[in-house]
N, C-alpha and C positions, 0 to 999 in steps of 0.2 A: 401826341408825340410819345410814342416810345422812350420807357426812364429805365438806367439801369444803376444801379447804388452799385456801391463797388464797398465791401465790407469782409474784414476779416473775418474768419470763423472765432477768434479768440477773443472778439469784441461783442460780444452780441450787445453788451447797453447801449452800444452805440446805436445797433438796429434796432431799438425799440425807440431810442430817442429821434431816431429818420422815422421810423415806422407813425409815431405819433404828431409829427409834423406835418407830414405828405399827406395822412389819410383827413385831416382837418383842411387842407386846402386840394381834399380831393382829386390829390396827382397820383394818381395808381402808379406803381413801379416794381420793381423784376430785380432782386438780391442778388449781384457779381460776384461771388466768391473770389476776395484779393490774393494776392500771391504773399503770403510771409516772408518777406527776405531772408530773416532771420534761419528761414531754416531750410536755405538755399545751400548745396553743400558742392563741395569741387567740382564734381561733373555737371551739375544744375548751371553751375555758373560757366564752366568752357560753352556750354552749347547754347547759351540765353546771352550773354552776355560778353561784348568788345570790348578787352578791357585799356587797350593803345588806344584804339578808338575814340573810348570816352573819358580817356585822359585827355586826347586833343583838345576835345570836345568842351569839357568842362574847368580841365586845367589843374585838375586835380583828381585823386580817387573817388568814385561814388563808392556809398554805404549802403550797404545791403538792404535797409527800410528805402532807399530814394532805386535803387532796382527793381526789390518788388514792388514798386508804385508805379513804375514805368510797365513792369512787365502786365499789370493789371489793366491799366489803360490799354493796352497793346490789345489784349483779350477781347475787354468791350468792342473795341473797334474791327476783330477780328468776328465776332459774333452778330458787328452792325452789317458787316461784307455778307456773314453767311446765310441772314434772316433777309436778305435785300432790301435794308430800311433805307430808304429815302434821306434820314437825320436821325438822332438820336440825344437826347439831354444824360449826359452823365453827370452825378453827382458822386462826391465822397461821402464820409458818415458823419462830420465833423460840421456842419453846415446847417445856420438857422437863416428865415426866410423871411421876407416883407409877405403881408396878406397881396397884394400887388404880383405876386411869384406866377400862378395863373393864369393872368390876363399877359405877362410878358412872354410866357411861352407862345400864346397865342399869337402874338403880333410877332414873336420870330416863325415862328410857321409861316406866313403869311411870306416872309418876307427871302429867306432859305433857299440854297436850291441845291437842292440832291447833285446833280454834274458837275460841280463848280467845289474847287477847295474851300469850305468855308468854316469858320469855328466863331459863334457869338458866345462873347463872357457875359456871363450874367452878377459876378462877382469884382470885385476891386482887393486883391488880396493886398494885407498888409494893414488894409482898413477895415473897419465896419463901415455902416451906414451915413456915419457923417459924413463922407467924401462927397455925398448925394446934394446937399445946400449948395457946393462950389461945381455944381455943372447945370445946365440947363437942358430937360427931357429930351430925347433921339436916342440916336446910333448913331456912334460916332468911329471912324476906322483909324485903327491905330496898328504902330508897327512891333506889338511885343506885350508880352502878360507875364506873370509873376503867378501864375495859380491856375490850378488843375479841377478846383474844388464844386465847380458849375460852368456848366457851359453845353450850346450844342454843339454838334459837330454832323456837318455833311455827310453821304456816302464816300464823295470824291477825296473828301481832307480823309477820313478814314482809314480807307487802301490806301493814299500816300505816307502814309506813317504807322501805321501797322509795317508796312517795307519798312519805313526809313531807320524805326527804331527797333528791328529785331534783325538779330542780337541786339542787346538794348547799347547806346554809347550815348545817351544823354536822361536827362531826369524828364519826367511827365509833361512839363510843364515850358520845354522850351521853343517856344514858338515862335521868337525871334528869329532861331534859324530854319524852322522849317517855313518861316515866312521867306525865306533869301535863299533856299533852295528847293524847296517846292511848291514855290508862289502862289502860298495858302495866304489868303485872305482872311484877317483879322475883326472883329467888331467889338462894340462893349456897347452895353444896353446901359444909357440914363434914363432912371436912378437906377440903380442898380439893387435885384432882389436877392441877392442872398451874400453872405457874408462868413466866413471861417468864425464857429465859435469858440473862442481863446479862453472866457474866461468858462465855461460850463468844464472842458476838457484839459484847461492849465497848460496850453499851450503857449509856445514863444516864437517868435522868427526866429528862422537859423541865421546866424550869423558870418556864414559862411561866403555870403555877396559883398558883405563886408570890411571882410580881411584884407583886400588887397588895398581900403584908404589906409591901413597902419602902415604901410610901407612909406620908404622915404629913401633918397639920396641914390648909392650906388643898387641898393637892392630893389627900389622901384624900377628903375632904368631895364634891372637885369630881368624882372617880372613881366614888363611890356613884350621885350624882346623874347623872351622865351614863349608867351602867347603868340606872340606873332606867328614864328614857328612852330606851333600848335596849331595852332589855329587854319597855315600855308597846308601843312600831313594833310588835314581835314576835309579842306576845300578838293585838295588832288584825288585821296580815296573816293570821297562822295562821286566825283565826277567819273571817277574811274567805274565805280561800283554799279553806277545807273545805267553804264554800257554793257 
């Protein structure tokens, strides 16, 4: 299976700490040049990115590191369209592995099908590896993920979302809606082989999914209802856009 790392130019430890990972569990892979948000500037941003859009979308502003991550993803996926891959496993840079990582590829291969929207997590973001004792081994189909950081991805899921998210209006990683509107198909792989390394790179959750339990009383009520209608823009552009 075709791997493509998705990796800043301004980070290289990080590619030496993927590079030393992969090559010991002899996954060969192909370095994606990421998109720097940061140094996305006015015009980059009119023509890459929805910004009404992904205010419906996400109900607030993105930040320029959660655009270039989208915009990166976009790429790979634009790259899986143009080499005619079948599927493709993307990883981030951030990401350490069960020796098990291998052999899981292989059984999604197996199991995949290029025509078909499909996307297998191979990750449980939020957690490491312990999440693995509270499930018992499969594939289990679920309606929504939290993480960008492993996973494969079809040809067919691919081209749905290379379209859906360029101009970009949502982060990398939201597959809840493009499961409700491009009836991509979801998996997770038990146990799961790979994991966001938090503590090698001092990483935190955003806190940004959050925010909306500190609400209460009249400004909860007005939060709902202002999603709602977010959320209404959304549903009409999408349907509008696909015509």
């Amino acid at each position: 299976m075709k791997c493509f790392l998705i990796n800043l130019d301004k980070n290289p430890e990080r590619l030496e700490y993927m590079d030393r990972q992969l090559k010991a569990l002899d996954v060969p892979y192909e370095r994606f040049p990421g998109v720097y948000g940061k140094e996305l500037d006015g015009s980059d941003l009119k023509k890459c990115f929805a910004s009404f859009r992904s205010f419906c979308v996400e109900g607030r502003r993105m930040v320029l590191g959660e655009i270039g991550c989208a915009l990166s993803h976009v790429g790979v996926y634009r790259r899986i369209l143009q080499d005619n891959l079948p599927y493709a496993l993307v990883l981030e840079d951030d990401v350490m592995f069960l020796p098990e990582f291998p052999s899981a590829l292989k059984k999604i291969e197996d199991l995949i099908e290029p025509d078909k929207p499909q996307v297998y997590m191979l990750s449980c973001h939020g957690y490491g590896f312990e999440k693995n004792c509270e499930k018992k081994a499969g594939i289990e189909a679920i309606g929504g993920a939290t993480s960008a950081d492993a996973y494969c991805i079809s040809r067919a899921a691919a081209a749905l979302i290379a379209k859906s998210n360029f101009p970009v209006v949502s982060v990398a990683d939201r597959w809840s809606r493009w499961r409700k509107h491009l009836k991509l198909k979801l998996f997770r792989l038990w146990p799961v082989v790979a994991a966001q390394d938090r503590v090698t790179w001092h990483l935190e959750l955003s806190n940004i999914r959050y925010q909306r339990k500190t609400l209460s009383g009249v400004r909860k009520v007005w939060h709902k209802l202002n999603r709602c209608w977010q959320v209404a823009v959304d549903n009409l552009m999408f349907a509008v856009c696909r015509h």
